[in-house]
N, C-alpha and C positions, 0 to 999 in steps of 0.2 A: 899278079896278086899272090900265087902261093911265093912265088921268088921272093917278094918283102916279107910275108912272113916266116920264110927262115931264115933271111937275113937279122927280121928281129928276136928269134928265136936264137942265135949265136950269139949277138950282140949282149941280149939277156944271158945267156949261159957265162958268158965272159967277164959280164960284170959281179955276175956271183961268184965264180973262181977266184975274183982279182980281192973281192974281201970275203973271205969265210966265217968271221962270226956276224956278219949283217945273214950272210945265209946261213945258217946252221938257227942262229935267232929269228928268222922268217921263219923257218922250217917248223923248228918248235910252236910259234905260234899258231900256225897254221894245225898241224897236230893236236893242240891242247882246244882250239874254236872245233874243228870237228869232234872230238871227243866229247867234248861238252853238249854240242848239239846233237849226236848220237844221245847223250845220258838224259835228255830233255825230253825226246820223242820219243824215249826207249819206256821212260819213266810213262808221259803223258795218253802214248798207245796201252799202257797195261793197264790204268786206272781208270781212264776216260771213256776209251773208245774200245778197249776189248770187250763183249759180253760177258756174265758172268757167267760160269758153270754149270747151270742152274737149270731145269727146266722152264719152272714157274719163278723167276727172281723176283716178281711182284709181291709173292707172296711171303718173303724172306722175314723174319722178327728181330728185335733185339732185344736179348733178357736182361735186367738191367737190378739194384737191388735198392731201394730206396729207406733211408735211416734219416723222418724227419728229426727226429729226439738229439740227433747229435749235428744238425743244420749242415747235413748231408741228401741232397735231393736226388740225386742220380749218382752209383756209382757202378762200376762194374764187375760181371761175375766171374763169382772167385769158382776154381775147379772142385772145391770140396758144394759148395752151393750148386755147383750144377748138376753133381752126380748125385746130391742127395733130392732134387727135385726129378732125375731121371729116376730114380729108383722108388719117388712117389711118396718121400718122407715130405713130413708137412712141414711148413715154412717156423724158425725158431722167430718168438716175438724179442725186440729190445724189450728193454726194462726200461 
C-alpha cells in the first residue's frame, strides 16, 4: 500500500516536471483559493464570531443626527456634533 503510493507520488512529481507551466499554473491557483479562503474566515471570524470588546455590548448605542426638513432621516455623526454634545452644548435647530 505505502509502495503504490510512491510510486504515484514519482509518477505525479514527473508529470509535473515534464510540463512546468500546467505546474507553476496549478501552483498558482492553488495559492490564490487558499488565500482567498484565508481572507474569507479571516474576514468572517472578526465580524461574526469574535466578541466585542465590551463589557456589556448589549448595552452599546448609536448616535445618529436626523434632518426631517431636508428628507434626510438618519444620517451619521459628524466629529464637531459629537464633541459638542460631549461637552453638553445643546443640539442647533435647522431652520
Amino acid at each position: 500500500m505505502f509502495d503504490s503510493f510512491l510510486q504515484d507520488l514519482r509518477y505525479g512529481f514527473r508529470s509535473l516536471t515534464a510540463r512546468p507551466a500546467f505546474a507553476i499554473a496549478a501552483l498558482l491557483t492553488l495559492a490564490l483559493a487558499i488565500g482567498a479562503n484565508t481572507l474569507v474566515f479571516s474576514l468572517i471570524d472578526g465580524i461574526y464570531l469574535t466578541p466585542l470588546p465590551y463589557r456589556d455590548d448589549a448595552s452599546l448605542v448609536d448616535v445618529e443626527n436626523r434632518y426631517p426638513s431636508m428628507g434626510l432621516d438618519t444620517t451619521g455623526e459628524s466629529i464637531p456634533d459629537y464633541l459638542d454634545r460631549r461637552a453638553g452644548v445643546p443640539a442647533r435647530r435647522s431652520r
